[in-house]
Structures are given as C-alpha cells and as structure tokens.
Z-matrix of the N, CA and C atoms (Angstrom, degrees):
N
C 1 1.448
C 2 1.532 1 109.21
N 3 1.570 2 125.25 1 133.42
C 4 1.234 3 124.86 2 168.56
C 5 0.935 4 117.42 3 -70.28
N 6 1.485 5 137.46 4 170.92
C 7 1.522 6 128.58 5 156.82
C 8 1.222 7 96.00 6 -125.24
N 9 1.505 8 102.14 7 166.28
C 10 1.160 9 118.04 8 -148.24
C 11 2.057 10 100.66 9 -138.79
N 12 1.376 11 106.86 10 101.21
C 13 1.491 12 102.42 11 176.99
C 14 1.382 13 119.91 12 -79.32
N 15 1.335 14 130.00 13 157.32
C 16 1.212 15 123.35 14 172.01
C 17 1.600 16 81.34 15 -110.71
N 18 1.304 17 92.98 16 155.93
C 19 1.402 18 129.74 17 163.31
C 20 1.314 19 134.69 18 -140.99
N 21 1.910 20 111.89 19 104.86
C 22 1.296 21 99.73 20 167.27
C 23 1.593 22 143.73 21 -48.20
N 24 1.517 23 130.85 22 133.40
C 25 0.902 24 123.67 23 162.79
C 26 1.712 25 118.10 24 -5.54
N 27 1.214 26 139.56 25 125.98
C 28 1.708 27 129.91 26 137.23
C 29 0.942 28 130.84 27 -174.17
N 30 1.575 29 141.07 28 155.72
C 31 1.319 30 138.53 29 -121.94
C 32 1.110 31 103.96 30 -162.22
N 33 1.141 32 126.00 31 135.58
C 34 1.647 33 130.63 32 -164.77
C 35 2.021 34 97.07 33 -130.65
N 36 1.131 35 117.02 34 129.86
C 37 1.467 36 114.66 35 -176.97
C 38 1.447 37 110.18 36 -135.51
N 39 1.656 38 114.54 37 134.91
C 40 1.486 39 123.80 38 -170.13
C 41 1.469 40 97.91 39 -134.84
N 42 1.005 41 107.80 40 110.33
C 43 2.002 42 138.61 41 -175.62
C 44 1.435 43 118.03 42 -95.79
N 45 1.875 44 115.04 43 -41.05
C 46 1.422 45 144.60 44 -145.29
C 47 1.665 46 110.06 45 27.26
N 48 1.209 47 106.84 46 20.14
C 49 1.616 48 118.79 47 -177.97
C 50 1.986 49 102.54 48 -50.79
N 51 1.282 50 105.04 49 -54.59
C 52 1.740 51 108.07 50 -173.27
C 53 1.689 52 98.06 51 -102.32
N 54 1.242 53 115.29 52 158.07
C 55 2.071 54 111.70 53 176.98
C 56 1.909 55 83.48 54 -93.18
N 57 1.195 56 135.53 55 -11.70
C 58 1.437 57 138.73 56 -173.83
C 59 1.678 58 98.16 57 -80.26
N 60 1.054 59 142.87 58 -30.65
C 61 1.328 60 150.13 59 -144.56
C 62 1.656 61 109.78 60 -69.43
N 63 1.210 62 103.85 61 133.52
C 64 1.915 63 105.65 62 -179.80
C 65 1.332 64 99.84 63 -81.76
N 66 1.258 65 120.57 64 118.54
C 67 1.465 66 124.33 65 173.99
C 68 1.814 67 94.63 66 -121.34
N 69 1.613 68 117.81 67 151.88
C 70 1.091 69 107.78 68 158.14
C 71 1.859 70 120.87 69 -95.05
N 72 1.268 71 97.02 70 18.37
C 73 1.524 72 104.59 71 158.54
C 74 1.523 73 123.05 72 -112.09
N 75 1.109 74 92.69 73 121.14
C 76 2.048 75 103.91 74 -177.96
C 77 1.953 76 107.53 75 -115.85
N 78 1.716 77 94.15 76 128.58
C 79 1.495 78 76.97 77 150.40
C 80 1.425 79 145.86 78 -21.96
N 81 1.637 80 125.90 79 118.21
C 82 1.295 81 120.06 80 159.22
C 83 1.419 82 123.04 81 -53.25
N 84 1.657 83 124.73 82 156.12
C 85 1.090 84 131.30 83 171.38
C 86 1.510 85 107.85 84 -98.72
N 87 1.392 86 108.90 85 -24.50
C 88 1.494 87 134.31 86 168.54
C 89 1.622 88 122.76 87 -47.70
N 90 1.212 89 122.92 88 -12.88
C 91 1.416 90 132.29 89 -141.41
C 92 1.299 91 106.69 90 -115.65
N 93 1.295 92 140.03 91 178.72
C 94 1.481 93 150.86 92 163.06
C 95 1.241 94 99.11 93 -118.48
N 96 1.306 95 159.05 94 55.48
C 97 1.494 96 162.18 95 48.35
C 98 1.681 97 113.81 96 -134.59
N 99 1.834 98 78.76 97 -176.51
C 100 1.713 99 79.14 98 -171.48
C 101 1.561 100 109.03 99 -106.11
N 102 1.662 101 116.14 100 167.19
C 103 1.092 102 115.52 101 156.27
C 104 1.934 103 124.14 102 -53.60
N 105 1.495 104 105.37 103 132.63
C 106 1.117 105 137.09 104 141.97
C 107 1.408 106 133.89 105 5.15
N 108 1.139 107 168.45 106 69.24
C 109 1.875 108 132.61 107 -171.17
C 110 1.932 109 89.61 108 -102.55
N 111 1.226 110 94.03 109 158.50
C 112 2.019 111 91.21 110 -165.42
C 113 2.016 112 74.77 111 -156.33
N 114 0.836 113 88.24 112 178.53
C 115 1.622 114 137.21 113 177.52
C 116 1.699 115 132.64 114 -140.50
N 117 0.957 116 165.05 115 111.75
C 118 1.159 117 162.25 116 -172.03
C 119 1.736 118 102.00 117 50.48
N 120 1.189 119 121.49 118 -166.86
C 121 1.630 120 124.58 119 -168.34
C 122 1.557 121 110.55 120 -55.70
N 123 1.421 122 84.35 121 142.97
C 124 1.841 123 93.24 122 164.40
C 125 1.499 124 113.88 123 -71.77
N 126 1.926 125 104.73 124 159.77
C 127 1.508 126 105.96 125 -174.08
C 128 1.521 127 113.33 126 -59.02
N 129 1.578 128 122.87 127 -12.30
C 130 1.715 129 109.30 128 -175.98
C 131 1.429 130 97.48 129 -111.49
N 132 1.759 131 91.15 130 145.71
C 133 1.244 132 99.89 131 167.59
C 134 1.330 133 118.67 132 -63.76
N 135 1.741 134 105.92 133 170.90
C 136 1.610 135 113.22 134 -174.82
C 137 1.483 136 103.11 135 43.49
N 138 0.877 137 132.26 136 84.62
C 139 1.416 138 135.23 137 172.16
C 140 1.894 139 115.43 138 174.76
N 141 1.218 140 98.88 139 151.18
C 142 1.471 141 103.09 140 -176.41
C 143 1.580 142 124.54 141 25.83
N 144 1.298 143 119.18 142 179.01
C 145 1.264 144 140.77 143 -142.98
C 146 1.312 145 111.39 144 -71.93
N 147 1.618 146 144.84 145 158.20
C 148 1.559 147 116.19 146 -165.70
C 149 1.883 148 82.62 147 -125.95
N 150 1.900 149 124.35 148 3.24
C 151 1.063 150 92.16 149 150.46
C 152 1.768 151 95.01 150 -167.49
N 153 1.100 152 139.35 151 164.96
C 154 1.377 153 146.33 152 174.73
C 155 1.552 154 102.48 153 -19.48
N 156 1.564 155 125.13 154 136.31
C 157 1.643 156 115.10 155 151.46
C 158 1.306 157 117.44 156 -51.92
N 159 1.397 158 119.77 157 -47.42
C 160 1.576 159 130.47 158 -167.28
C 161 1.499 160 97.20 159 -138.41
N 162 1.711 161 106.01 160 129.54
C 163 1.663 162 101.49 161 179.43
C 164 1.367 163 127.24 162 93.44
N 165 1.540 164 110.36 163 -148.31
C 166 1.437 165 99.08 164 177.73
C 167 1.424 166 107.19 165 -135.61
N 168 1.637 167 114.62 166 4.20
C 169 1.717 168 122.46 167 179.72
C 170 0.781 169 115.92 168 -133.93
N 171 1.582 170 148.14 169 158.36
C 172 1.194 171 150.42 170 162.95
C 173 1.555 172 105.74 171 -155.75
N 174 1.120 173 136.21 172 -178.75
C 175 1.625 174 137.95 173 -146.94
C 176 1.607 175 84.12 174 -158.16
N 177 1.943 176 72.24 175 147.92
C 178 1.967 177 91.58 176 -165.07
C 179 1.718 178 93.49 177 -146.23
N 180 1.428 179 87.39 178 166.91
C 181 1.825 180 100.05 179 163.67
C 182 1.409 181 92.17 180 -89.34
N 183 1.357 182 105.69 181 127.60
C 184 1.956 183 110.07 182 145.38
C 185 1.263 184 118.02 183 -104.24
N 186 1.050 185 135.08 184 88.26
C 187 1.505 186 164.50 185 138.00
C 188 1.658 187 131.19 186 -24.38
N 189 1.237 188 105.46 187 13.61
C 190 1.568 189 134.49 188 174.36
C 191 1.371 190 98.82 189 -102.67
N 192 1.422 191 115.17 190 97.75
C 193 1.484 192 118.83 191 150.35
C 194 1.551 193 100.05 192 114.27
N 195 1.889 194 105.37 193 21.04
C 196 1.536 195 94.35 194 -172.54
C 197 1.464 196 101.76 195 -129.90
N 198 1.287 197 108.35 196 167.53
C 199 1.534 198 113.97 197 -177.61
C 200 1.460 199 122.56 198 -66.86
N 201 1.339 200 143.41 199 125.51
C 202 0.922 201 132.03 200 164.07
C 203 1.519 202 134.24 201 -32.95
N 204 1.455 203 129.81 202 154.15
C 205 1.713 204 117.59 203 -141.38
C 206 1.863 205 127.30 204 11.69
N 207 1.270 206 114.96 205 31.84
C 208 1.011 207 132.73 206 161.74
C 209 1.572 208 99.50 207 -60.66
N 210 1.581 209 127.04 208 136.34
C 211 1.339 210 133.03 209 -156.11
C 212 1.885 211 92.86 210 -141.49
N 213 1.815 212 101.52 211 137.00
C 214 1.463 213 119.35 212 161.93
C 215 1.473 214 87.07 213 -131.02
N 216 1.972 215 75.95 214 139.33
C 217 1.985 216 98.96 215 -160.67
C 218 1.436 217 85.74 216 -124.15
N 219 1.282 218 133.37 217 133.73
C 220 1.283 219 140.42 218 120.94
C 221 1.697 220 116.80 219 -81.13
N 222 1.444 221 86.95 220 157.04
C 223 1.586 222 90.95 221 -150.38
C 224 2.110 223 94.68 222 -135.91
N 225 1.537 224 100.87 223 163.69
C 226 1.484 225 86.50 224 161.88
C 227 1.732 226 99.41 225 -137.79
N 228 1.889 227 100.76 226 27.43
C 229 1.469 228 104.81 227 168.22
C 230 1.522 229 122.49 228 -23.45
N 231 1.372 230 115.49 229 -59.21
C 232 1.577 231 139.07 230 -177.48
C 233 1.277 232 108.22 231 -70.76
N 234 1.350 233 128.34 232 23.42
C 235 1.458 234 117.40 233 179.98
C 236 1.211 235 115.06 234 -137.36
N 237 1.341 236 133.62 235 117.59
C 238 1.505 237 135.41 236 -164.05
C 239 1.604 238 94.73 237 -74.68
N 240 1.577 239 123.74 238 96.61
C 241 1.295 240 126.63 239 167.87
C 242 1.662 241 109.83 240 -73.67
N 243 1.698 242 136.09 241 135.99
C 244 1.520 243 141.81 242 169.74
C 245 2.020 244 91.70 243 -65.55
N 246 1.509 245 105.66 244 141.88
C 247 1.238 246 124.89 245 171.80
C 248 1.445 247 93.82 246 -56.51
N 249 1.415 248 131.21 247 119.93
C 250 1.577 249 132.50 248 -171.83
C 251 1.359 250 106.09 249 -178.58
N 252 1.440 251 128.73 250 145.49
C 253 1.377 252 119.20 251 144.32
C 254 1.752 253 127.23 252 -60.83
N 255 0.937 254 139.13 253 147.67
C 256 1.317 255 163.04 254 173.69
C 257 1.565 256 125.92 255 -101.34
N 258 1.325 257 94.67 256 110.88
C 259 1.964 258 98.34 257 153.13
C 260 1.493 259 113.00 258 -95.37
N 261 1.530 260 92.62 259 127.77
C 262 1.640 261 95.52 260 176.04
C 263 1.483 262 100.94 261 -111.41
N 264 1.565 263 136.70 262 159.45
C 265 1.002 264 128.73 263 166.29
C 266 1.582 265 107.21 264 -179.66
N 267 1.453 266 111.95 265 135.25
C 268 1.210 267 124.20 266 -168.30
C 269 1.625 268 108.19 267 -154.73
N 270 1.508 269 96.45 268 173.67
C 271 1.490 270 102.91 269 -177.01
C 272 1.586 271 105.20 270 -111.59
N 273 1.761 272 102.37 271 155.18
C 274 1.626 273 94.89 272 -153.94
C 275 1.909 274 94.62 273 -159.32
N 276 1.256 275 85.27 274 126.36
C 277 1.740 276 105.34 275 -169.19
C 278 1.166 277 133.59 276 -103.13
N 279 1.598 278 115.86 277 63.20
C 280 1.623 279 118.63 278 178.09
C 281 1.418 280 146.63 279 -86.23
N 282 1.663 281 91.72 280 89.99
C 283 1.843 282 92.55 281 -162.38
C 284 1.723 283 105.38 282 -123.16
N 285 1.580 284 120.16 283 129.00
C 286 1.311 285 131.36 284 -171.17
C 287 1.498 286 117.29 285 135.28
N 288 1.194 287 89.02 286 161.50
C 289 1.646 288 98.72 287 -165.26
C 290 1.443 289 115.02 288 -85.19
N 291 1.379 290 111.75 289 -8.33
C 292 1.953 291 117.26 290 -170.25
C 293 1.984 292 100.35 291 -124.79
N 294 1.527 293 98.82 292 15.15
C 295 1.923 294 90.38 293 172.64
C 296 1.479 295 110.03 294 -64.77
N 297 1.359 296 89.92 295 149.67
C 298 1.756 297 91.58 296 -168.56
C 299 2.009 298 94.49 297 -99.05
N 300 2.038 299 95.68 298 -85.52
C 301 1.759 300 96.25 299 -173.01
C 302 1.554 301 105.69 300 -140.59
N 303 1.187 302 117.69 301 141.54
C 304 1.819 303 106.88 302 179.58
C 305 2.398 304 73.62 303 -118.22
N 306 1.470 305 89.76 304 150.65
C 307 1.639 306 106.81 305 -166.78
C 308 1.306 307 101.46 306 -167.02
N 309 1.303 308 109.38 307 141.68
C 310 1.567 309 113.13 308 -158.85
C 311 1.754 310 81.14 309 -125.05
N 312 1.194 311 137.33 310 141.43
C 313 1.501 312 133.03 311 174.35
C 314 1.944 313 91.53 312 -132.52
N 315 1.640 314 102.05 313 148.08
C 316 1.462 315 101.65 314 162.72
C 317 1.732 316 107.70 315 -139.37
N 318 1.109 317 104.87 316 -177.29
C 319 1.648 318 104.46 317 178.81
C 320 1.535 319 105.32 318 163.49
N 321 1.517 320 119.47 319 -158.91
C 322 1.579 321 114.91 320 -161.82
C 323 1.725 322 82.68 321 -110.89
N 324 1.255 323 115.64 322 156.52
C 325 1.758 324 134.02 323 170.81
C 326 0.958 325 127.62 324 -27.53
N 327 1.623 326 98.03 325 -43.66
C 328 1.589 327 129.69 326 -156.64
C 329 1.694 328 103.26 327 -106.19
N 330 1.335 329 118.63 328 6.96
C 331 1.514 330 122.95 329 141.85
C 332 1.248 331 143.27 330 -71.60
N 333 1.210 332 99.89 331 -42.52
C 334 1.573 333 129.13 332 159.15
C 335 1.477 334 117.45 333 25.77
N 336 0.777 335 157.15 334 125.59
C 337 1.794 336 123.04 335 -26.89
C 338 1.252 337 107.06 336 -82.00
N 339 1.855 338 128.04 337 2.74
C 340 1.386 339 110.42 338 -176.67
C 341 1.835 340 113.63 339 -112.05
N 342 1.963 341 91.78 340 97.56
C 343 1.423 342 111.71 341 -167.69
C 344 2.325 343 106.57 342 -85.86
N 345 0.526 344 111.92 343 169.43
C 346 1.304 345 99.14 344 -179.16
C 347 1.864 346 101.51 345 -114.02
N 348 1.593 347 100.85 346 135.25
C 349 1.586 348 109.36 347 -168.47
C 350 1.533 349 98.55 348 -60.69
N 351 1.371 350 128.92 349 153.50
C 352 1.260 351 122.12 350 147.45
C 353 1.265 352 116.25 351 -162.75
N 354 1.737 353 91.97 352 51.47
C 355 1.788 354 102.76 353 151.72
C 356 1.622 355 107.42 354 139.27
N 357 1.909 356 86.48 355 112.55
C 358 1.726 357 105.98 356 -156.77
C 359 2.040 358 92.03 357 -121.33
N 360 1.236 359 96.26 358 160.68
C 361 1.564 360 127.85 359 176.62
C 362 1.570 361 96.16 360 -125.71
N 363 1.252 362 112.80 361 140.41
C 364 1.837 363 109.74 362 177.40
C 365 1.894 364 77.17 363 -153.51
N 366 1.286 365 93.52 364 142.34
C 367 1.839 366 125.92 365 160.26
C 368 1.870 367 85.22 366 80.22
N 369 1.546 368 90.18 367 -175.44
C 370 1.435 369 111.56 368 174.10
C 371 1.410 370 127.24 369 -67.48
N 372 1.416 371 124.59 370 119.46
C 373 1.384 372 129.71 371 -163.43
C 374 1.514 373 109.19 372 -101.48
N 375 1.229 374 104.29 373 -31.80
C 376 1.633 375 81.82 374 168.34
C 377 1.850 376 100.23 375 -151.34
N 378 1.168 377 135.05 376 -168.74
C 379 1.667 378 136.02 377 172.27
C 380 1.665 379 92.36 378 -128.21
N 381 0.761 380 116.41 379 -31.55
C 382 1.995 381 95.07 380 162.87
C 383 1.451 382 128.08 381 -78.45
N 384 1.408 383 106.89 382 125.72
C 385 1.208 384 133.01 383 -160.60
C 386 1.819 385 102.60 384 -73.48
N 387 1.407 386 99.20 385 -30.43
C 388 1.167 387 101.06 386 -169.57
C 389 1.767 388 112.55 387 -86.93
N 390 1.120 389 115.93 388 9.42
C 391 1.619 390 132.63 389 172.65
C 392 0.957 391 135.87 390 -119.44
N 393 1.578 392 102.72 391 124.77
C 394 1.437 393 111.05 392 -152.83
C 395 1.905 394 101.96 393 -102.23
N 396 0.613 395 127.00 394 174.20
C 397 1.824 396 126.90 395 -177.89
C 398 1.485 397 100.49 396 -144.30
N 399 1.536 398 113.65 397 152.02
C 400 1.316 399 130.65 398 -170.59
C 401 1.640 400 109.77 399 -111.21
N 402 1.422 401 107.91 400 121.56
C 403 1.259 402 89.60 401 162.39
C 404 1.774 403 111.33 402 -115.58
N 405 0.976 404 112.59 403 177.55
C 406 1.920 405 127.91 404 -171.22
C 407 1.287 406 126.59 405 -152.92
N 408 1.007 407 126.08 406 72.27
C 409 1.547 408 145.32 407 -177.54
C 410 1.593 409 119.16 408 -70.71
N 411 1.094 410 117.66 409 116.64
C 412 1.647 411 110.67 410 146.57
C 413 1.359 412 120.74 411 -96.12
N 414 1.653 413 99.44 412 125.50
C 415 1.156 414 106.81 413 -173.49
C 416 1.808 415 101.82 414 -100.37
N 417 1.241 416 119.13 415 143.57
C 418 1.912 417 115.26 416 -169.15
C 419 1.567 418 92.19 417 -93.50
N 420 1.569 419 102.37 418 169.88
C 421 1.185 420 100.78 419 -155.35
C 422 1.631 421 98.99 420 -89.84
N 423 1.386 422 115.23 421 148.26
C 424 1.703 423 120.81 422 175.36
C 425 1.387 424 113.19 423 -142.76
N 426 1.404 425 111.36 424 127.59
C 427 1.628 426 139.74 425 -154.16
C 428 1.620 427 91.20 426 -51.58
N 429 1.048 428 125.96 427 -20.74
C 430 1.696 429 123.43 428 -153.16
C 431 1.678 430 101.37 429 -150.84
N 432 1.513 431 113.01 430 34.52
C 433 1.556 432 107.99 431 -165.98
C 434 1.890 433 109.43 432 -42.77
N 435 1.395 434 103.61 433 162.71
C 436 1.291 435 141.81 434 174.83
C 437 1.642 436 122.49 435 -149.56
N 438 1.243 437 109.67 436 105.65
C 439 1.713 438 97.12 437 178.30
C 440 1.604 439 106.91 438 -114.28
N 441 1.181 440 120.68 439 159.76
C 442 1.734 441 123.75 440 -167.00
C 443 1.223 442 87.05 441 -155.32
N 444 1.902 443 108.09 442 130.01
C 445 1.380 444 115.51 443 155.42
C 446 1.562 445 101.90 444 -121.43
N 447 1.257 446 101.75 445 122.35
C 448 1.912 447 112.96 446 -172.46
C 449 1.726 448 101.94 447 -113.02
N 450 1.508 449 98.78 448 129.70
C 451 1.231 450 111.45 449 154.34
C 452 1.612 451 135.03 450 -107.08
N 453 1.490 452 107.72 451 105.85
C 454 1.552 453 121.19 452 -175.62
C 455 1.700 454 119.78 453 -57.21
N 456 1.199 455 132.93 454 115.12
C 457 1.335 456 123.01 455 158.24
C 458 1.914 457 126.43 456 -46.54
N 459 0.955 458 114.12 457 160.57
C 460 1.574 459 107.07 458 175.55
C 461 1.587 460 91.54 459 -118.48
N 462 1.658 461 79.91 460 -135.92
C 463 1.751 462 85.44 461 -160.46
C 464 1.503 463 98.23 462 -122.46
N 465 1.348 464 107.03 463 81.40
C 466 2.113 465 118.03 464 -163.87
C 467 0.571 466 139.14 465 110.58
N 468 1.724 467 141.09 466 164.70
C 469 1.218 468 111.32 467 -117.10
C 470 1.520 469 116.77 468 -129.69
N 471 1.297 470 82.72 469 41.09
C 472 2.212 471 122.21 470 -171.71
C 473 1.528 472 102.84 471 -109.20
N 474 1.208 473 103.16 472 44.49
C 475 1.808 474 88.64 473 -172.48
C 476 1.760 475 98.27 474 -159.21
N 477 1.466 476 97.68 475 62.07
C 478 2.094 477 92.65 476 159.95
C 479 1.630 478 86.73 477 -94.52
N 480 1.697 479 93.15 478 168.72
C 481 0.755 480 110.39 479 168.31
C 482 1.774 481 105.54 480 -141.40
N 483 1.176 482 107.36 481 150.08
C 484 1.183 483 105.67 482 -165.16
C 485 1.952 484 110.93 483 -142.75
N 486 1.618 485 95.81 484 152.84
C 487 1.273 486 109.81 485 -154.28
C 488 1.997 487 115.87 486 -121.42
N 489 0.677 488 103.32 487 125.95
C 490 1.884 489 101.24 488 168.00
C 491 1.306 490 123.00 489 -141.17
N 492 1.457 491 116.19 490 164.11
C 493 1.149 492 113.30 491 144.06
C 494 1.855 493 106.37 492 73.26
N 495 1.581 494 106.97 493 53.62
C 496 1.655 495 100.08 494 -170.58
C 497 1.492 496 103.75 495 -93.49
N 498 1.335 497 141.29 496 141.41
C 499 1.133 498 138.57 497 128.71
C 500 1.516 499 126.00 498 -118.56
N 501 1.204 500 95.24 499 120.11
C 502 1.697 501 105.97 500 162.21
C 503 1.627 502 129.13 501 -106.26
N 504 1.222 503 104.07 502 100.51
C 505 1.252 504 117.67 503 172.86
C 506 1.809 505 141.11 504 -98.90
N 507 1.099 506 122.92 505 137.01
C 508 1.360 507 120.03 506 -144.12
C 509 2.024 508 76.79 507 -73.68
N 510 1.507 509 104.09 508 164.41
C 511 1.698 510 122.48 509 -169.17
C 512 1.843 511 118.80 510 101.87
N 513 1.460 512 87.77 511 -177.28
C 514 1.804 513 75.53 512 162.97
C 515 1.250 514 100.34 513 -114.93
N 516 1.757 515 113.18 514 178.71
C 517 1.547 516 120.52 515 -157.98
C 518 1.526 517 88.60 516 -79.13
N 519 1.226 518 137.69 517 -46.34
C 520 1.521 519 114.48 518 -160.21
C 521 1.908 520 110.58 519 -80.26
N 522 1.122 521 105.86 520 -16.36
C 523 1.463 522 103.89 521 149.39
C 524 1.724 523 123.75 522 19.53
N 525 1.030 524 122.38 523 95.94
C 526 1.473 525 110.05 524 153.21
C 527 2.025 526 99.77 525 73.43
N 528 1.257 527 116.22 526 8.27
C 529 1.513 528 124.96 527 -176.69
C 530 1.049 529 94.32 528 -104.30
C-alpha cells in the first residue's frame, strides 16, 4: 500500500529587498564565506549582474581575495520544512571567466553535511550582465528536509555568482501548469 501525504499549501520567498526579511534561507555556519547583498554591478569587471532580476538587490559570491573551491552555502538548516515534495526555483547569474559551480543539494537533517546534488550550473552561463537565467528544481520529499544552494569559487577573480528571486514552494514545479 502507498501512502499518501497531504500537504498544506506553502511558500517560502527570498527577494533580499529588506536585510530584516524572513527568508527560509540563512547563511551557513558551515562555509568559508557568506553570500553577498549588492545592488547594481559587482566590484570586478566582466563579472556578475549589472542589476537585480527582481527589485533592487540580490546576493552574490565575491570571489576577490578567496581561495579557490572556497564555498558560500545558503542553507534552510534552521527551518522546520512539512515532509512534502518541493519546487524550488530562482533566478541565477553566471558571468566571468574564473566561475567555478552554483548546486543546489537536498536530503534529511540527519545526513548532514552529506546532502545529495540534484542540480548544478559549472563555468560561465552567459557574458550579458543584463541576463538573468531560471532555474526549477524538484526537490523529492524527505522526512527531515534540508535544502542548500552553494556557491563554489574557481581559480580568479572572474567568477561571482549571483542569485535572486528564491521561491520554494511545497508541490512539484509543473504543478497546476
């Protein structure tokens, strides 16, 4: 016999519009730095976004002065996720010559730190600053969810990567389409 969960409706949304804002993604403590919040272009040339997908902020790796595969993790460790499948989906900005990997990993709590990948971008995705790219994840459902979107350093100092516009909502992404 299958079972069958119900799941309420719910929706988790990341803007970085206010630094006050309830996101169910928080900095890792896990990490060798944190994400970014910026406004219009990052400090290196040829590199990252020249303005927010949505709004007027969005959060990046700055990758000037950092170690190679050096990693900023957002996390939704701190967030009591309902046993459910998940649509995750956000907008995501890869411009420069030294991007390493943007990778979203999920799994149960009690794995910790070893989440299983399920769905990476590696090198430069586009050279316009002014384009933003979508990503759309199903995440499967886990008794004790955890979701992590980590951004890897490369090797120089052409490689933010940058993020907006998160929602994760309980269902799958093609849902109701």
């Amino acid at each position: 016999m299958k079972h069958v969960y119900l799941c309420r409706s719910t929706s988790y949304s990341c803007g970085f519009e206010l630094n006050s804002e309830v996101c169910a993604f928080k900095q890792s403590a896990n990490d060798q730095f944190d994400w970014s919040r910026n406004s219009g272009d990052t400090s290196t040339l040829y590199t990252g976004p020249s303005a927010a997908a949505e709004g007027t902020y969005y959060i990046y790796t700055e990758v000037n002065s950092k170690v190679p595969l050096d990693k900023a993790i957002l996390t939704t460790e701190a967030t009591n996720l309902q046993a459910c499948p998940y649509c995750l989906s956000f907008k995501y900005h890869m411009r420069g010559s030294n991007i390493r990997t943007l990778e979203v990993f999920a799994g149960d709590k009690t794995s910790l730190p070893f989440l299983t990948s399920i769905w990476e971008k590696r090198g430069q995705q586009t050279t316009d600053p002014a384009k933003w790219d979508t990503g759309t994840i199903d995440i499967p459902q886990y008794s004790n969810l955890v979701v992590t979107i980590v951004g890897s350093c490369g090797f120089g100092p052409r490689g933010d990567i940058a993020i907006d516009d998160i929602l994760l909502k309980t269902g799958a992404c093609n849902a109701g389409e």
